[in-house]
Structure formats: structure tokens, C-alpha cells
BAFIKE-572332 format. One record per residue: residue in three letters; z, y, x of N, C-alpha, C in turn. Coordinates in steps of 0.02 Angstrom, whole numbers, plus 32768, in hexadecimal, padded with zeros to 4 digits. Last residue first. Layout:
% residues N
(ALA; (Z; Y; X); (Z; Y; X); (Z; Y; X)) ...
//
This chain:
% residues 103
(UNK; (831F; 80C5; 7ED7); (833E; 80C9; 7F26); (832E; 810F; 7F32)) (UNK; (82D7; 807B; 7E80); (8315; 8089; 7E71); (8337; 80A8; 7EAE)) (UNK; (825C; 805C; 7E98); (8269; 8085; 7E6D); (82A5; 80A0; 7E5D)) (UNK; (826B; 7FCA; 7ECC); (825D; 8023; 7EF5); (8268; 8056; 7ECB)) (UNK; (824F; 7F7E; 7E74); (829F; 7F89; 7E9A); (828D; 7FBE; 7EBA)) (UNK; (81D4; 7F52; 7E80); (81DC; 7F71; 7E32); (8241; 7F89; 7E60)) (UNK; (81CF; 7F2F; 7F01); (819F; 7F65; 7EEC); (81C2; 7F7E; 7EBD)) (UNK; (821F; 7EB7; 7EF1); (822B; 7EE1; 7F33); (8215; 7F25; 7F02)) (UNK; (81DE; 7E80; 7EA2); (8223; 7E77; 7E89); (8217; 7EC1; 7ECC)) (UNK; (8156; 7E56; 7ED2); (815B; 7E8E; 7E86); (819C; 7E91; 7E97)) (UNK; (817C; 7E00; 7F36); (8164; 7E4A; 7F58); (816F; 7E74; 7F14)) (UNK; (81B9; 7D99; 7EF8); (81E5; 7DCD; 7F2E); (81C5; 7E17; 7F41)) (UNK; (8135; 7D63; 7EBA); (8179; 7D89; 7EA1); (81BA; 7DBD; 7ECC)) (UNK; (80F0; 7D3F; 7F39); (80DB; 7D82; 7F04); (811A; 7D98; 7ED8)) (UNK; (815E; 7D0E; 7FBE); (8124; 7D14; 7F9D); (8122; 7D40; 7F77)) (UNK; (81BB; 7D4A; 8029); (8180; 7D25; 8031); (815F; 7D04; 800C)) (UNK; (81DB; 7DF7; 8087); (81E0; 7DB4; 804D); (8193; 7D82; 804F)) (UNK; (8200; 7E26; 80E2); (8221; 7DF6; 80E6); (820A; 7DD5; 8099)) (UNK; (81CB; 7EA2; 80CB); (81A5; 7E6D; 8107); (81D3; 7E49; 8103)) (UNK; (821B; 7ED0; 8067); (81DE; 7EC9; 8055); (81BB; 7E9A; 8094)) (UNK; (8270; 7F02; 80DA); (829B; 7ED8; 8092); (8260; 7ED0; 807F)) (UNK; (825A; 7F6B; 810D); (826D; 7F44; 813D); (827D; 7EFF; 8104)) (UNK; (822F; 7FC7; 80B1); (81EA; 7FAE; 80D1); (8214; 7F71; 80F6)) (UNK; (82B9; 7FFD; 8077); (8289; 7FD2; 804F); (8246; 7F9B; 8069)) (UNK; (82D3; 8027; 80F7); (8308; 7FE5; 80E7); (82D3; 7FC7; 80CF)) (UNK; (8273; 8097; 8103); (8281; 8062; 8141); (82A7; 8023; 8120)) (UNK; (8226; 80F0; 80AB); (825F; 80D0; 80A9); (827D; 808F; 80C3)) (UNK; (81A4; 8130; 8097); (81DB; 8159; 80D7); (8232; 8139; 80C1)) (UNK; (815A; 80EF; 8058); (814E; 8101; 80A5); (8175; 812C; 80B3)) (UNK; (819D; 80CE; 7FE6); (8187; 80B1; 800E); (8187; 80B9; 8048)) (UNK; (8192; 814F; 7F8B); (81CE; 8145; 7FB0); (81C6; 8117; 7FE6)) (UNK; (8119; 8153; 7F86); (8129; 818D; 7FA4); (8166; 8182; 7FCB)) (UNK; (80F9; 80D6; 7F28); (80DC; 80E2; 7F7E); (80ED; 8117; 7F97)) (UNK; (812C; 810F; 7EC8); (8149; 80D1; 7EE4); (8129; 80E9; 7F2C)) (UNK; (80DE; 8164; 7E97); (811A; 817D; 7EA9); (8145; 8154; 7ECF)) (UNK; (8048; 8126; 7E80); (8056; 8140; 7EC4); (80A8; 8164; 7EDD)) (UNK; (808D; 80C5; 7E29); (807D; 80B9; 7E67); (807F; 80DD; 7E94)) (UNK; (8079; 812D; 7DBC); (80B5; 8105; 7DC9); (80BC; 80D4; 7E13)) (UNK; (8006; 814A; 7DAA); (802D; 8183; 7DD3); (807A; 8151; 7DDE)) (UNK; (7FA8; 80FF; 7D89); (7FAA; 80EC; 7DBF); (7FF9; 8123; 7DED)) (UNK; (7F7C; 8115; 7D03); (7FC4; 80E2; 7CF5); (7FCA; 80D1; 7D3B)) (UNK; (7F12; 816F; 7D0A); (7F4D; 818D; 7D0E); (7F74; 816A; 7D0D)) (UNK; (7E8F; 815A; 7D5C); (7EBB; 8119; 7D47); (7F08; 8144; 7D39)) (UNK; (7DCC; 8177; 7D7D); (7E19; 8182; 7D7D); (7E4E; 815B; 7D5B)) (UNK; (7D5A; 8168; 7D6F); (7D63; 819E; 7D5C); (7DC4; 8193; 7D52)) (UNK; (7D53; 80B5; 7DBA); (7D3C; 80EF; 7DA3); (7D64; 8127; 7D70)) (UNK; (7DEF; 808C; 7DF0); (7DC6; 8082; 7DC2); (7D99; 80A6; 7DC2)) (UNK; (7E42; 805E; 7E95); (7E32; 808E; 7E48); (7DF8; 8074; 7E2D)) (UNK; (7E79; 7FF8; 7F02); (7E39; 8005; 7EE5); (7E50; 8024; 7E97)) (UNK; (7ED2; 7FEB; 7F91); (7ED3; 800E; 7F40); (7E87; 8003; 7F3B)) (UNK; (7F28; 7F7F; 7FEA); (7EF7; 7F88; 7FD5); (7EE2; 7FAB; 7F9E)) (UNK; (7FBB; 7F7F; 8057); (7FA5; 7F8F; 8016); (7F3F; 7FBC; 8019)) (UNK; (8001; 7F3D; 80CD); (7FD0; 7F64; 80BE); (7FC0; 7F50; 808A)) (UNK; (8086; 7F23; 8142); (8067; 7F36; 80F8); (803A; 7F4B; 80E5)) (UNK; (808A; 7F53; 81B8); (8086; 7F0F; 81C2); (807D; 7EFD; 8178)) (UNK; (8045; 7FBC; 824B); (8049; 7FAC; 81FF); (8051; 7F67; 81F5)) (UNK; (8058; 802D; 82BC); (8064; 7FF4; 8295); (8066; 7FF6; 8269)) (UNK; (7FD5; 80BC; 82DA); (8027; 80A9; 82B8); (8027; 805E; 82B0)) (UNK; (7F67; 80F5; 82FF); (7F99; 80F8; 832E); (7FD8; 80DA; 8314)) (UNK; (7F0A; 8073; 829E); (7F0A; 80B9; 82CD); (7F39; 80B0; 8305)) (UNK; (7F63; 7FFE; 82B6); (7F38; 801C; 8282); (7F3D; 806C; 8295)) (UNK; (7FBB; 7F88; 82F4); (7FA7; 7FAB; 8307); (7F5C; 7FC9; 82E4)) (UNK; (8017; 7EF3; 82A2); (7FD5; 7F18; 82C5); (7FD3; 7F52; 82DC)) (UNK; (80B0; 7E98; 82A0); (8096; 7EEB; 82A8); (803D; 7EDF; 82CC)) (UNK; (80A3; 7DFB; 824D); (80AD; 7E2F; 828A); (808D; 7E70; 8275)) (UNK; (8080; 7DC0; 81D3); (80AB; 7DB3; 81FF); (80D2; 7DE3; 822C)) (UNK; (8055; 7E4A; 8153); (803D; 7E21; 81A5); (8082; 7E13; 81AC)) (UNK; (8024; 7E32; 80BC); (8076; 7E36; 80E0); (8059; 7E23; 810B)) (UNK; (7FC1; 7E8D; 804F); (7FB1; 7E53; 8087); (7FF1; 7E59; 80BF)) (UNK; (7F97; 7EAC; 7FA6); (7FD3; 7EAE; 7FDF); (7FBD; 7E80; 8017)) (UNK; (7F28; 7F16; 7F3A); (7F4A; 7ECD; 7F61); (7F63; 7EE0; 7F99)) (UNK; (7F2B; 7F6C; 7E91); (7F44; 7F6E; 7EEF); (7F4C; 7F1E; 7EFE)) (UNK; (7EB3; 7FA0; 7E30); (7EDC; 7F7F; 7E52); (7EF4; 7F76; 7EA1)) (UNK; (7E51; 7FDA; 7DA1); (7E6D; 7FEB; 7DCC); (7EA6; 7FA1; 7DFA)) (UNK; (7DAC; 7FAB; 7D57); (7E0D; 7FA0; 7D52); (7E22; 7FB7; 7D9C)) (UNK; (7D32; 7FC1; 7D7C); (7D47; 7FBD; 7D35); (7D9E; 7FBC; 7D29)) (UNK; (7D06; 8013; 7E12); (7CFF; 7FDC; 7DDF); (7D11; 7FF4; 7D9C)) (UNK; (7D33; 809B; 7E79); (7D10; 8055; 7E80); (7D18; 802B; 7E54)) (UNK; (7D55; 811F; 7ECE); (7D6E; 80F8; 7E9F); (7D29; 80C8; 7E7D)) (UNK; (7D1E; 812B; 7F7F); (7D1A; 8144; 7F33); (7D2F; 810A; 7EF5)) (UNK; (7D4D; 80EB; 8000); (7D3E; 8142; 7FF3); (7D3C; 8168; 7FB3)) (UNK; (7DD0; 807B; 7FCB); (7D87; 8084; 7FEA); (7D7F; 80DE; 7FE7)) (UNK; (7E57; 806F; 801C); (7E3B; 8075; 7FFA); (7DFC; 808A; 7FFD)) (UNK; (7F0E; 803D; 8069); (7ED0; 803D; 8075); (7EAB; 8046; 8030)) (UNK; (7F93; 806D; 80A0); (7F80; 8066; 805F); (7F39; 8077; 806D)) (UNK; (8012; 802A; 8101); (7FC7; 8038; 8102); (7FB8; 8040; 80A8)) (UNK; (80A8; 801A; 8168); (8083; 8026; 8136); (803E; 8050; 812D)) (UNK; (8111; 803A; 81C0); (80E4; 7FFA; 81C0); (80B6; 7FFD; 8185)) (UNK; (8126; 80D4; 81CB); (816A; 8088; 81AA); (8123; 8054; 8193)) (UNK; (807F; 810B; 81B9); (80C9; 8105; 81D8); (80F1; 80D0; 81C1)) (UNK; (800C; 8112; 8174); (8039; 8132; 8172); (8081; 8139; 8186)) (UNK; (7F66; 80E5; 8175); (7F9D; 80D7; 817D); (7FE6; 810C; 8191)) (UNK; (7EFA; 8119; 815C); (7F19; 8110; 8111); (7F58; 80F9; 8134)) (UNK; (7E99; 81BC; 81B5); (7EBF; 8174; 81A7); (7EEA; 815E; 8165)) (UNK; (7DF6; 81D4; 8170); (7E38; 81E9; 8191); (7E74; 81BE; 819D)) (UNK; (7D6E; 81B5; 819D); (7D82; 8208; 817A); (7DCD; 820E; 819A)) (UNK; (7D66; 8136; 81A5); (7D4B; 815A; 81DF); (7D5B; 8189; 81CE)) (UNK; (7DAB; 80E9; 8146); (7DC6; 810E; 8174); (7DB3; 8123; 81A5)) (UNK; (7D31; 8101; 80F2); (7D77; 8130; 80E3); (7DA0; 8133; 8117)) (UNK; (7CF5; 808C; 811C); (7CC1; 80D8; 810E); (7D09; 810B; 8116)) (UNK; (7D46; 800F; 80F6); (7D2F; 8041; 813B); (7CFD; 8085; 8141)) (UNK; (7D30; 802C; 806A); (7D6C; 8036; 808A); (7D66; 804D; 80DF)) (UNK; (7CAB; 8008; 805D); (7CC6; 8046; 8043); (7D09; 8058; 8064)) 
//
């Protein structure tokens, strides 16, 4: 499903960052996974060295809008993305994430 989607269009979005997702909201609980690359890949035409996995819920997840305001600031906030590839396990990344909110 996810590769179905980005034959439509790309999910990656600049300042190293990817928010990948399948074409249609998919299961019972909504959720994002994180995969920190070592290094810059090359995803379409942009590096990415963050990539966020969303999977929605069927018929929708309104407790998701708090995310996507986070991910707005995200991709167009170079310090925050440069401070997020430096961490190195799951608490650093929530501490980082839930800290965006404030910037």
C-alpha cells in the first residue's frame, strides 16, 4: 500500500524528511513509526534521513491533528530536524517531538 502511494506522488518533503503512508487509511488504531538513517538516502529527488511511517485508522483519527501540526513545523525547521538525527533512542526522539511544539 505504501508503494502504491508513492507511485501517485512523493511523501518526501525536504529538511531530510519523509512522511510515508499507505494510499488508504488501514486497520483499527492509528500510528506513526520512526526509522533515524545513519546517513542521508536519496528518496525521490530529496534526502531523507527521518522517515516517519503513518498508518490512520479506518474512517479517520481526529486525535491525529496534533501530529500533523507537529509535522508542519517539522519540515521546515532545520535546527529541530538537525537535533532529532542526533538522537539515539525512543525517549530522545518523544522528548525531541513532544519539544517541537514549542518553537
Amino acid at each position: 500500500m505504501c508503494l502504491t502511494r508513492e507511485e501517485i506522488g512523493r511523501t518526501s518533503f525536504g529538511n531530510l524528511i519523509s512522511i510515508a503512508h499507505p494510499i488508504h487509511p488501514m486497520g483499527k488504531e492509528s500510528f506513526v513509526g520512526i526509522a533515524m538513517l545513519k546517513k542521508p538516502i536519496l528518496w525521490d529527488d530529496q534526502n531523507v534521513q527521518v522517515v516517519f511511517l503513518l498508518s490512520m485508522k479506518e474512517n479517520g483519527d481526529r486525535n491525529m491533528q496534533g501530529f500533523y501540526k507537529i509535522m508542519g513545523k517539522l519540515v521546515t525547521h532545520r535546527p529541530f530536524v538537525n537535533m532529532l538525527c542526533k538522537t539515539k533512542d525512543y525517549e530522545q526522539v518523544v522528548f525531541c517531538i513532544t519539544r517541537s511544539s514549542g518553537f
